[in-house]
C-alpha positions in Angstrom: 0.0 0.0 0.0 1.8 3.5 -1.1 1.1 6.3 1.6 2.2 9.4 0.5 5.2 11.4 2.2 5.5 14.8 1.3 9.5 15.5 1.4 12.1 18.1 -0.5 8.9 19.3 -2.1 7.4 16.4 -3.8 5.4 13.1 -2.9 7.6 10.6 -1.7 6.5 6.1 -0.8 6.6 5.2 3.4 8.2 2.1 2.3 10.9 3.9 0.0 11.7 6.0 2.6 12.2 2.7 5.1 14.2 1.4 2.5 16.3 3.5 1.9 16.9 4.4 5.8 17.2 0.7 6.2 20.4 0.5 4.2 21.9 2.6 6.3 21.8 -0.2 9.2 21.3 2.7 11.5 17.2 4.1 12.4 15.3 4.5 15.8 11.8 5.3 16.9 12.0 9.0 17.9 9.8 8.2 21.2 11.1 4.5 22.5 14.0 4.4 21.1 13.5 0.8 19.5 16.1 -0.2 16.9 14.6 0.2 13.4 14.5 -3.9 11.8 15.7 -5.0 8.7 13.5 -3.5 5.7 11.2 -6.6 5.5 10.3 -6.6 8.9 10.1 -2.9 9.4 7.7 -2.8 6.2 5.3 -6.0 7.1 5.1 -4.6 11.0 3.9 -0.8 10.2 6.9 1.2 10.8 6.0 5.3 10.0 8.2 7.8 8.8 7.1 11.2 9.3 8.6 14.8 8.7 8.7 17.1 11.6 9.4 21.2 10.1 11.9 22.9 11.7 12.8 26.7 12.1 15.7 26.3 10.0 15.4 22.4 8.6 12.7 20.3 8.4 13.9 16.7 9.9 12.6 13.1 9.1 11.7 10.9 12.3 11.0 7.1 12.3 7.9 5.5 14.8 8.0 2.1 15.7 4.4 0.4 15.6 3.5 0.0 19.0 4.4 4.0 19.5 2.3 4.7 16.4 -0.6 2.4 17.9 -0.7 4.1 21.3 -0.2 7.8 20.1 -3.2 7.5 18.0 -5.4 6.4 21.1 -3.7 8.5 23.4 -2.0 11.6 21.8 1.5 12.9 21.9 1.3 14.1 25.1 0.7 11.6 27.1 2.6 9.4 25.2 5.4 11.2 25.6 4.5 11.6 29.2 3.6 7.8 29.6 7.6 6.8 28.3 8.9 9.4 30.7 7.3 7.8 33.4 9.2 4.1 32.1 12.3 5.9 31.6 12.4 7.4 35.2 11.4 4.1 36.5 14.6 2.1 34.2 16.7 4.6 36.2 16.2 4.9 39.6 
């Protein structure tokens, strides 16, 4: 299934962007901080690539499923507020 991803000005394929981001061997959801799969995997289980504008540059973020899942039936905010929590908790 193509889903559009507006980038540099143009329309631009999820799963071309995965691929490509893939090859690097490098890629990590920008709220859990899971490692990003090999391209199969990340493609069959629903990883997202978004793009988040900048003042000066617009950046390109990657979301792991689960983190898609729950900040669609949560929002960002508590999402991020929910991982925080985990976080504190890994630490102390």
């Amino acid at each position: 299934m193509k889903q559009p991803f507006l980038i540099f000005g143009g329309d631009m394929d999820v799963n071309e962007a995965l691929r490509a981001i893939c090859t690097t061997g490098e890629g990590y959801c920008w709220y859990c901080d899971r490692k990003l799969p090999d391209e199969e995997e990340a493609i069959r289980t629903g990883w997202d690539v978004r793009r988040i504008e900048g003042e000066r540059v617009a950046s390109v973020i990657l979301v792991c499923p689960s983190c898609g899942r729950l900040k669609s039936q949560i929002g960002e905010e508590a999402l991020l507020r929910d991982l925080a929590l985990k976080t504190a908790r890994l630490t102390c």
